[in-house]
C-alpha positions as CSV (number, residue, x, y, z in Angstrom):
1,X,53.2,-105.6,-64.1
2,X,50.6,-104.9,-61.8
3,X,46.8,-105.6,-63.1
4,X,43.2,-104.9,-61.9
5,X,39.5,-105.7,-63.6
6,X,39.7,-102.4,-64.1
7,X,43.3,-101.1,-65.4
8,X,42.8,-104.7,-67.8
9,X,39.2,-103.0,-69.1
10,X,40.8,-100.5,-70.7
11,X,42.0,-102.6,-73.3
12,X,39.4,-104.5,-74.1
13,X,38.9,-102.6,-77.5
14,X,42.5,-102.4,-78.3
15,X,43.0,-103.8,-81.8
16,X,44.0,-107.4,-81.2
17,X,46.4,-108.6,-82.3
18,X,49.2,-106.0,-81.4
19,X,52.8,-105.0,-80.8
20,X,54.0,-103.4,-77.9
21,X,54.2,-100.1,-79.8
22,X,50.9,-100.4,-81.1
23,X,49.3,-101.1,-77.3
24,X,51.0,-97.8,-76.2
25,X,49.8,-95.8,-78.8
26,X,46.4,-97.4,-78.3
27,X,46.5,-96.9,-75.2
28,X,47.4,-93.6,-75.3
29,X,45.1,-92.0,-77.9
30,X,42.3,-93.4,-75.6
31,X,43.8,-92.1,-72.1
32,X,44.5,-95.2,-70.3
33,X,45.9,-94.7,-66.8
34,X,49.6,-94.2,-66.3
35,X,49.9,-97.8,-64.9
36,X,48.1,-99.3,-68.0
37,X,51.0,-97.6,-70.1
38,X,53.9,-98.8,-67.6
39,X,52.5,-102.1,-68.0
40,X,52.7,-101.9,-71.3
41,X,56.1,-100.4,-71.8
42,X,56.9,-103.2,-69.1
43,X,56.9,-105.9,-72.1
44,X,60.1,-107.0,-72.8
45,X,59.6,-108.1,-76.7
46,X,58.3,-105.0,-78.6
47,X,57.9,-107.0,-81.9
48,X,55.8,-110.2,-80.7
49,X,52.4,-110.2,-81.0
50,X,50.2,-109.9,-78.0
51,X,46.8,-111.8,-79.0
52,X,44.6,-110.4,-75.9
53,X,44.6,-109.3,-72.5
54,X,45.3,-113.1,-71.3
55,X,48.5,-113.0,-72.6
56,X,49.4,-110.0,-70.5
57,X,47.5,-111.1,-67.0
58,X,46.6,-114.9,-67.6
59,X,44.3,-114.7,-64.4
60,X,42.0,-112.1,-66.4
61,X,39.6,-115.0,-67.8
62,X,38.9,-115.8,-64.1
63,X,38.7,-112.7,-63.1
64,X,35.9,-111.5,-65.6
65,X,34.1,-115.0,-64.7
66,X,30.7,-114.1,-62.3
67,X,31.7,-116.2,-59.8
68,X,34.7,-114.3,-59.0
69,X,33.1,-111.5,-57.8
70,X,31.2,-111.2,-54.5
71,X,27.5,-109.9,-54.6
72,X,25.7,-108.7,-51.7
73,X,22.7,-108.3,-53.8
74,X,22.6,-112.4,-54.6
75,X,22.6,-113.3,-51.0
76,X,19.5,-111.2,-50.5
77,X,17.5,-113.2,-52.9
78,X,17.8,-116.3,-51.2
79,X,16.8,-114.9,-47.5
């Protein structure tokens, strides 16, 4: 599975919690890119329960955390 801020935004209003089938069709109806649906039809247990994003790309918490990001704006203030 390959993830990015951005393919994992997608799904922030899929309805949690969901089965594999239930993601794709989500994802789907809503036109997620083609990678978001790979990734999805990349889970190998189509009956368990996903509970969020963080169960598919654990780094995603960190990732969505302000500090993770660079910005050029911030270093301007403090000139």
């Amino acid at each position: 599975m390959f993830w990015t801020p951005e393919l994992a935004q997608t799904l922030e209003e899929a309805p949690w919690p969901a089965t594999k089938d239930e993601l794709f069709d989500y994802a789907n109806r809503v036109g997620c890119p083609q990678q978001v649906l790979d990734n999805i039809l990349s889970i190998e247990d189509s009956e368990e329960l996903v509970e969020g994003i963080e169960d598919l790309w654990p780094e995603y918490e960190d990732i969505i955390n302000e500090e993770y990001f660079y910005n050029d704006n911030e270093e301007e203030l403090y000139d």
